[in-house]
C-alpha positions as CSV (number, residue, x, y, z in Angstrom):
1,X,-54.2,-58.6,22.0
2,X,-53.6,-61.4,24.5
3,X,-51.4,-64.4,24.9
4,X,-52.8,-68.0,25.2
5,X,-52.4,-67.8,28.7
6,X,-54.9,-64.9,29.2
7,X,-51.5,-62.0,29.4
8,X,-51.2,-59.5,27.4
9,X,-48.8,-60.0,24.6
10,X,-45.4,-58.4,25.0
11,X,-44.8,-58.7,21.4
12,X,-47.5,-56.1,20.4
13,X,-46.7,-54.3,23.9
14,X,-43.4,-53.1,22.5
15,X,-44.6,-52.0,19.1
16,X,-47.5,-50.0,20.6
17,X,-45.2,-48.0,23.0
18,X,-42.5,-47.3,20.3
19,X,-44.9,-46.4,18.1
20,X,-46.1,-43.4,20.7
21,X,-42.5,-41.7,20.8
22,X,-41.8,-38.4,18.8
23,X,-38.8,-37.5,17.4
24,X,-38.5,-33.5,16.9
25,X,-35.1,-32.9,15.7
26,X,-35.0,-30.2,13.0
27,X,-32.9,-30.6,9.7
28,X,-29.5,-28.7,10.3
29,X,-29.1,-25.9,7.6
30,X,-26.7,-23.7,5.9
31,X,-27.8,-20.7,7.4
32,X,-26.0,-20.3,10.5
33,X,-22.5,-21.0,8.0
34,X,-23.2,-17.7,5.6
35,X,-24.5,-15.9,7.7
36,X,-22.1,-16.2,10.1
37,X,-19.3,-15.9,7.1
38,X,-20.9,-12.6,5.8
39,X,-20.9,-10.9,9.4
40,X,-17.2,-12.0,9.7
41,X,-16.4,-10.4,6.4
42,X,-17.8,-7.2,7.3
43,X,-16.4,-7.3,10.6
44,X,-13.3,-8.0,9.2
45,X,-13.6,-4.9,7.0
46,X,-14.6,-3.0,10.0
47,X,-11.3,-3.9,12.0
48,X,-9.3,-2.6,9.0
49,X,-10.8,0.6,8.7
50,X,-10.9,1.5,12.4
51,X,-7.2,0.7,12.3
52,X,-6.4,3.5,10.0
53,X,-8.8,6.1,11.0
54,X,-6.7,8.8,12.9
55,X,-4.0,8.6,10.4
56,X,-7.0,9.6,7.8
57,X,-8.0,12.4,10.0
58,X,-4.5,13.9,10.1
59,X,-4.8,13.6,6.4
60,X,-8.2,15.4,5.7
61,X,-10.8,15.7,8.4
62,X,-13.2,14.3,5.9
63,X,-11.2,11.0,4.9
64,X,-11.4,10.6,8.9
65,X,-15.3,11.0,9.2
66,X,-15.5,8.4,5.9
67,X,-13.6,6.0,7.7
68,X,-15.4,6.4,11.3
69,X,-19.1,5.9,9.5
70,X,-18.0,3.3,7.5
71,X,-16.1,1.3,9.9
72,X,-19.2,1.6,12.9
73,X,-21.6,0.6,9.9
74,X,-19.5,-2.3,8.9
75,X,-19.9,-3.3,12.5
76,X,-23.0,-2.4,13.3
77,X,-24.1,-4.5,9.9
78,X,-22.6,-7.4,10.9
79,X,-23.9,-7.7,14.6
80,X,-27.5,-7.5,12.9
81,X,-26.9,-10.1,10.2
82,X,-26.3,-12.8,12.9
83,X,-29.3,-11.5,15.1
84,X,-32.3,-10.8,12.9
85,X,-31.5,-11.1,9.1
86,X,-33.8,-9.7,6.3
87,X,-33.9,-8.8,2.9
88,X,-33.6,-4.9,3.3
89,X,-30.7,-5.6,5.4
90,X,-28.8,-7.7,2.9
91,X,-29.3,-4.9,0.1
92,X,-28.2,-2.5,2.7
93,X,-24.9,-4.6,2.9
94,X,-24.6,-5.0,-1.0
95,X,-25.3,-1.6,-1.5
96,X,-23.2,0.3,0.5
97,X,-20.4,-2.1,0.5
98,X,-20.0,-1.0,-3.5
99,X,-20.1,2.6,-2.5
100,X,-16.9,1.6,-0.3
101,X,-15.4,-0.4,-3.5
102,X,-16.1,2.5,-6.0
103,X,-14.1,5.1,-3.7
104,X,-11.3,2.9,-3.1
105,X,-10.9,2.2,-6.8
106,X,-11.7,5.3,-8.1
107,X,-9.0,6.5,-5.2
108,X,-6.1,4.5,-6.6
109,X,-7.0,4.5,-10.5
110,X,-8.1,8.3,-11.2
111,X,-7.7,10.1,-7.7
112,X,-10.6,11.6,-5.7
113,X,-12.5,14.9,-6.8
114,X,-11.7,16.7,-3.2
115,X,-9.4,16.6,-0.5
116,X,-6.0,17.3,-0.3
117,X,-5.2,14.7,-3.0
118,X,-7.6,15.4,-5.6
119,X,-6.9,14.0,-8.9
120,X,-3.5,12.1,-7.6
121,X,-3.7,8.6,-7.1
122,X,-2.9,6.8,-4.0
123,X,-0.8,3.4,-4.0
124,X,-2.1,0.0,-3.4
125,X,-1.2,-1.8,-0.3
126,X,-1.9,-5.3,1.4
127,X,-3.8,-3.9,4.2
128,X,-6.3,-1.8,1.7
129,X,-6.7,-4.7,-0.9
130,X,-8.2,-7.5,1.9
131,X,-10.1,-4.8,2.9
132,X,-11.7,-4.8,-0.4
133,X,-11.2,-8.8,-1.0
134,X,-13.5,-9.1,2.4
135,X,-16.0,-6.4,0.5
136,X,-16.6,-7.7,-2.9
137,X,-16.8,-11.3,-1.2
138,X,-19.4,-9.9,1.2
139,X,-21.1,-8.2,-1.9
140,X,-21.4,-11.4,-4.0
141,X,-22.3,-12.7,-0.3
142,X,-25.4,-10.9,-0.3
143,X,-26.5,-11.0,-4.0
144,X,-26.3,-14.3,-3.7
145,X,-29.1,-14.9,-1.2
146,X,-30.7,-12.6,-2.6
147,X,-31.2,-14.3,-5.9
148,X,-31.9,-17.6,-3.9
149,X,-33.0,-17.5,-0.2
150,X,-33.3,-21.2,-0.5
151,X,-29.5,-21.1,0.1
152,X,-30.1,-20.4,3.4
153,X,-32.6,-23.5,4.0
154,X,-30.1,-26.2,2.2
155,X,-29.4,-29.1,4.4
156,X,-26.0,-29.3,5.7
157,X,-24.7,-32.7,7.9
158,X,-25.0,-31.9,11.5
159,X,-21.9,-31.6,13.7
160,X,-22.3,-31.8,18.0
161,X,-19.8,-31.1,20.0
162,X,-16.4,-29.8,19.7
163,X,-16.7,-30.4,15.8
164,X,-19.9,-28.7,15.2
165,X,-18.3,-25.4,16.9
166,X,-15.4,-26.2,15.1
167,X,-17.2,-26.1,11.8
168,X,-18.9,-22.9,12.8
169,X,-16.0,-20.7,14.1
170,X,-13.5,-21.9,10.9
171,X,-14.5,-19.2,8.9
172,X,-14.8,-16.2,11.1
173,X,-11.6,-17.5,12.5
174,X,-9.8,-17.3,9.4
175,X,-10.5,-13.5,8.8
176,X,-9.5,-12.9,12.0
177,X,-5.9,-14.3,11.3
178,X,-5.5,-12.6,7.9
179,X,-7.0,-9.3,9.4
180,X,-4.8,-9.5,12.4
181,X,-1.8,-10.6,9.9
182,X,-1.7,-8.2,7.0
183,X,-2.1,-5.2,10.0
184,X,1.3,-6.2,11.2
185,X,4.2,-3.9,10.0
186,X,6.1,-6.1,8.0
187,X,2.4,-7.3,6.1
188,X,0.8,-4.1,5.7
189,X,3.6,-2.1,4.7
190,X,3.7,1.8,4.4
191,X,-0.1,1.6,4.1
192,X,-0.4,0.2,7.7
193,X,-0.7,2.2,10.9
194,X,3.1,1.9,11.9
195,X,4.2,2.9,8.3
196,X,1.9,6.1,7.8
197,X,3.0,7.1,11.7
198,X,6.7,6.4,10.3
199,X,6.4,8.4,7.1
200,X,4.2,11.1,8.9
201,X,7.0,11.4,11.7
202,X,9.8,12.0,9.7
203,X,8.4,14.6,7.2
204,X,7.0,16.8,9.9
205,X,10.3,16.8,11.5
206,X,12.1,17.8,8.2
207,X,8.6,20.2,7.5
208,X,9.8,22.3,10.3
209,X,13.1,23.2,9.2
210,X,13.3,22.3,5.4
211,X,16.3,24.6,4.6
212,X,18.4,22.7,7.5
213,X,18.0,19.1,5.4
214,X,21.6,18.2,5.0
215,X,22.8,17.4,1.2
216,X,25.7,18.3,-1.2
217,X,24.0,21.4,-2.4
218,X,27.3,22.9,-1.1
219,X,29.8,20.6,-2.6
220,X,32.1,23.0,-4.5
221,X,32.4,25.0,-7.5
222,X,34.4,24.4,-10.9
223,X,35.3,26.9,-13.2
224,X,33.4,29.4,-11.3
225,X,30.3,27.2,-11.0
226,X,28.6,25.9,-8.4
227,X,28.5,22.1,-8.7
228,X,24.8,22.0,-7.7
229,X,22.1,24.1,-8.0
230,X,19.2,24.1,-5.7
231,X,15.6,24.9,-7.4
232,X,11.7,25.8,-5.6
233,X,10.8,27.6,-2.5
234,X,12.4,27.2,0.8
235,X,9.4,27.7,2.7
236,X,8.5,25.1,5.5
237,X,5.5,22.9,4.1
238,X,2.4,23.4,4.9
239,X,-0.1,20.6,6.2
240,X,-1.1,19.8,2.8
241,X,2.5,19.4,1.5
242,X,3.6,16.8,3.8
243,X,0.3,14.8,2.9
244,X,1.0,15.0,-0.5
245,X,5.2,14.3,0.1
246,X,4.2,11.1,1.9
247,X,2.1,9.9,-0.9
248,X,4.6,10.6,-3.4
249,X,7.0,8.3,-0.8
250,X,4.8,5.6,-0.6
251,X,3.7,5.8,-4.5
252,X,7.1,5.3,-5.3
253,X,7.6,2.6,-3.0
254,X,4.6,0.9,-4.5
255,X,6.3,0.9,-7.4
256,X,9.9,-0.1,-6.5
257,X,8.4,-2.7,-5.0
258,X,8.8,-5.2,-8.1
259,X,12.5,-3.6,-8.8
260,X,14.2,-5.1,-6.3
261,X,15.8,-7.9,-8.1
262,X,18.3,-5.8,-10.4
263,X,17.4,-7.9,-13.5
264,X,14.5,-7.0,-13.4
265,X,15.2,-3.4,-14.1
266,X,17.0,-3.9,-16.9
267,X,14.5,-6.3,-18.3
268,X,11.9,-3.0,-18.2
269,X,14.3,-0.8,-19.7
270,X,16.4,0.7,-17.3
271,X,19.9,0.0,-18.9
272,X,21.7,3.4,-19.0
273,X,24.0,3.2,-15.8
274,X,25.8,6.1,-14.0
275,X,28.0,4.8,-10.7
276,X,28.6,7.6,-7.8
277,X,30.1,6.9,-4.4
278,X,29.2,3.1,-4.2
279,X,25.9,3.7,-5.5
280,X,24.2,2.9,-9.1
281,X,22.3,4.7,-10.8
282,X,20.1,3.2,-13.4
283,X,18.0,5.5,-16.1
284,X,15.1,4.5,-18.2
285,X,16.6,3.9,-21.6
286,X,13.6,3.5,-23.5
287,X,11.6,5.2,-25.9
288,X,8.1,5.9,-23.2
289,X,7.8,9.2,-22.5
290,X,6.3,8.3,-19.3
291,X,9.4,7.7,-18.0
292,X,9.8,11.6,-18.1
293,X,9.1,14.2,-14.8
294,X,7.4,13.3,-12.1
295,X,5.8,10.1,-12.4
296,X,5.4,7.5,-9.7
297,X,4.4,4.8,-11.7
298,X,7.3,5.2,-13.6
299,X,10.6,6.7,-12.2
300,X,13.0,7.9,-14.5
301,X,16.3,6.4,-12.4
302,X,16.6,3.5,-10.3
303,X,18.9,4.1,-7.5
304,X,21.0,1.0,-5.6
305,X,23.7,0.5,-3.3
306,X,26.1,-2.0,-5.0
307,X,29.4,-1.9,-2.5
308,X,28.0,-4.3,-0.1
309,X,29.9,-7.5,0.1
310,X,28.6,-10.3,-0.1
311,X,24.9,-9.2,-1.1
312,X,23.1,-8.7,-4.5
313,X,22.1,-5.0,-5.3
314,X,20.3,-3.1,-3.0
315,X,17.6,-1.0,-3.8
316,X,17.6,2.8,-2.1
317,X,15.4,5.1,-4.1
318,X,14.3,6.2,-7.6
319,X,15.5,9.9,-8.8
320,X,12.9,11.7,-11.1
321,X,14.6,13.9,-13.9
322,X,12.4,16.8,-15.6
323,X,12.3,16.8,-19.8
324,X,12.7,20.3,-19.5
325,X,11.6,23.5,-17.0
326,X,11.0,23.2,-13.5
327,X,9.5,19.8,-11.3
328,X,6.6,20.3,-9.5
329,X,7.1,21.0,-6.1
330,X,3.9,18.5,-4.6
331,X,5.8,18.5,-0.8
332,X,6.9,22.7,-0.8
333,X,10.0,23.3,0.4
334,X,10.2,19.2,1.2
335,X,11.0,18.7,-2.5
336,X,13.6,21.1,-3.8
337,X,14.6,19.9,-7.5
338,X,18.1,19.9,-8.2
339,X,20.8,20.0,-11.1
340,X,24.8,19.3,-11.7
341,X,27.0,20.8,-13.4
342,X,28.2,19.1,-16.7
343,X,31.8,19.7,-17.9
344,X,34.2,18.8,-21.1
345,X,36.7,16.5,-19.6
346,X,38.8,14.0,-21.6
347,X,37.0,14.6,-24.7
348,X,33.5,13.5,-22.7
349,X,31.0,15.5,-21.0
350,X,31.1,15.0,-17.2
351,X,29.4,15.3,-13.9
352,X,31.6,17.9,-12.8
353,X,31.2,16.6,-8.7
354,X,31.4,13.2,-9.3
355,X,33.6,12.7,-12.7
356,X,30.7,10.5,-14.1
357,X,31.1,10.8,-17.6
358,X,28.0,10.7,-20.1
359,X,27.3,9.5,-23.5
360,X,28.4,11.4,-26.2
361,X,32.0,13.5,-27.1
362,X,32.5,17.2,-26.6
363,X,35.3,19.3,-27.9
364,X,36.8,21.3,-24.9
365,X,37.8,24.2,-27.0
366,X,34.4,25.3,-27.8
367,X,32.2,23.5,-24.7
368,X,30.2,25.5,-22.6
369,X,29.3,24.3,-19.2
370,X,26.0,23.5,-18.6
371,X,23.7,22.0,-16.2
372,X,21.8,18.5,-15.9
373,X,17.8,18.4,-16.2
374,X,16.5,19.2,-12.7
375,X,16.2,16.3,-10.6
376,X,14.5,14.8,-7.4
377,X,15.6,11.7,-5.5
378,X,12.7,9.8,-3.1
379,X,14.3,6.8,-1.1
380,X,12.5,4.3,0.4
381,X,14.7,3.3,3.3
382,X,16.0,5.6,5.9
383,X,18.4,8.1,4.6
384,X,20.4,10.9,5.5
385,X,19.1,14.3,5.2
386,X,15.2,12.3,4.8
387,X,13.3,11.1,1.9
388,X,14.2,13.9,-0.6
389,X,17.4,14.3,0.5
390,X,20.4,14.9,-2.4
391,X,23.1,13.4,-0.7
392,X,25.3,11.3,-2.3
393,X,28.3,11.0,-0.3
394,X,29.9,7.8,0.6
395,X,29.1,7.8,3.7
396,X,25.1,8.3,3.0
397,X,25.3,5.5,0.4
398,X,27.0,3.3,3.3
399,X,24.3,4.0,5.6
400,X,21.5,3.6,3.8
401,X,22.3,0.0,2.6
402,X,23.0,-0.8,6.9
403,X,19.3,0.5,7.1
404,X,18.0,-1.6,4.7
405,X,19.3,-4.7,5.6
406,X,18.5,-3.9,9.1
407,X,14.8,-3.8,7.9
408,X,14.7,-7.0,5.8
């Protein structure tokens, strides 16, 4: 078109070279956000398991070769997620993360069919349970786009800059920080690297000499009785032993875990209460049987320091008391049982060593000393003589409760 002065018209000028322009920008998409969240679940997952891997060799060679393959595959999955996604891969991921969830479960509920701890269960423990929060996330992850893969394609506003990286790294970045936080000591607990190493260190040192463990077993006689009586072998434990004593440690601790506040013993029963040498002993006074032998998930006595001034209760250990016959020695000559001797004093019947009278009245005339049900004391903070140890001297008591406030 041209202008009344013969020139071409700038008005259709400008509309014909705008309307030759091509703009090519692609719709952003919520693919690069889950897929990028999956991988850094599984790589999450992967950073826990290599963390833990020689202390599952030490363990059981096997328990080490699970961890190394499924730590590496966890990887390994995750790199190719990001780089070339497909539909095999994602069931791959599904798949194989629920063998990992079925073992760890059936681990802690029922106890494995093999190994050195077949049919006991293991204790749960921060560092395990994300582990497994990052795995069934990553499962429902990948049935998820699975069921649609037109979750991938939704549009998503697009970010440039510092805030589209931003938006991009928030996710991975937060599994980083809860990985990195619950494998810290004081997060992952006796589960974690620096508590198996801890619990490893100090029952192979008592392994090697398990007849030198100091206690009372020597603390007198009356009426021509020994106070004590030590029960089970006195042979140093073997490999499997010591595994076995350190799960029973960190079961227990497990388990003691939600006994700290006093009160909340005696709210679940354990009211019956026997004090020795600035220590309290509090027994199950219920009508469970569970509460019976040798059962982590329910100790028969609560054990706490209550002669430190100015401060609540402390909690030291729990003490496992037999029905009747012999406790199972799980740690060999780690876990000797023990028993006291009971005596007719004032009318009561008494811990002869201690002069901790029980329930009941006995008639002195026609008593006949006897000993306790055998016992087994597991503390869960540094103590004299080790975890199993039967001290229960002032002195022990003392420095026991120093540890543990030392470790809060």
């Amino acid at each position: 078109m041209w202008g009344a002065n013969g020139e071409p018209s700038m008005r259709y000028m400008s509309t014909s070279v705008l309307a030759e322009k091509r703009v090519s920008t692609a719709p952003a998409t919520a693919k690069p956000y889950l897929l990028g969240g999956l991988a850094a679940l599984s790589a999450g997952a992967a950073a826990i398991h290599f963390a833990v891997i020689f202390e599952h060799f030490s363990q059981y060679m096997l328990y080490g070769v699970f961890f190394l393959i499924i730590s590496w595959a966890q990887a390994i999955w995750a790199a190719v997620v990001l780089w070339r996604p497909s539909r095999p891969w994602l069931w791959l991921g599904m798949l194989g993360n629920a063998i990992i969830v079925t073992v760890y479960f059936a681990s802690r509920l029922s106890g494995l069919p093999f190994g050195p701890d077949k049919g006991h269960t293991e204790a749960f423990g921060a560092l395990d349970l994300v582990s497994i929060i990052f795995e069934v996330a990553l499962i429902a992850g990948c049935a998820a786009l699975l069921w649609r893969p037109s979750l991938l394609d939704r549009p998503v506003r697009r970010l440039t800059g510092f805030a589209g990286i931003a938006s991009l790294a928030a996710f991975p970045a937060l599994v980083i920080a809860v990985s990195t936080a619950v494998m810290t000591p004081g997060w992952a607990g006796p589960e974690g690297p620096a508590g198996m190493a801890s619990t490893m260190s100090s029952l192979s040192a008592a392994a090697a000499a398990p007849g030198a463990q100091t206690g009372m077993g020597d603390m007198g006689t009356t009426d021509g009785h020994p106070d004590m009586k030590m029960y089970g072998s006195t042979k140093p434990a073997t490999a499997n032993q010591v595994i076995a004593a350190a799960n029973l440690i960190q079961q227990t601790r497990a388990t003691l875990a939600r006994y700290k506040n006093v009160h909340a013993a005696f709210a679940a029963g354990y009211t019956y209460i026997l004090r020795t040498n600035g220590e309290e002993h509090l027994l199950y006074d219920g009508p469970n049987p569970a509460y019976a032998g040798l059962n982590p998930q329910h100790p028969s006595s609560l054990v706490y320091a209550i002669d430190v001034p100015h401060h609540a209760p402390i909690l030291l250990g729990a003490m496992y008391i037999m029905g009747s016959g012999n406790g199972p020695q799980v740690g060999g000559g780690l876990t000797r049982w023990h028993t006291h001797l009971t005596v007719c004093q004032n009318g009561k019947p008494t811990i002869a060593a201690f002069h901790v009278a029980l329930r009941g009245t006995c008639n002195a005339a026609t008593w006949h000393d006897q000993y306790t049900s055998q016992m087994l004391h597991v503390w869960v903070v540094p103590y004299s003589g080790g975890p199993f140890s039967d001290d229960l001297s002032l002195a022990a008591t003392n420095a026991a409760a120093r540890a543990a406030l030392a470790h809060q």
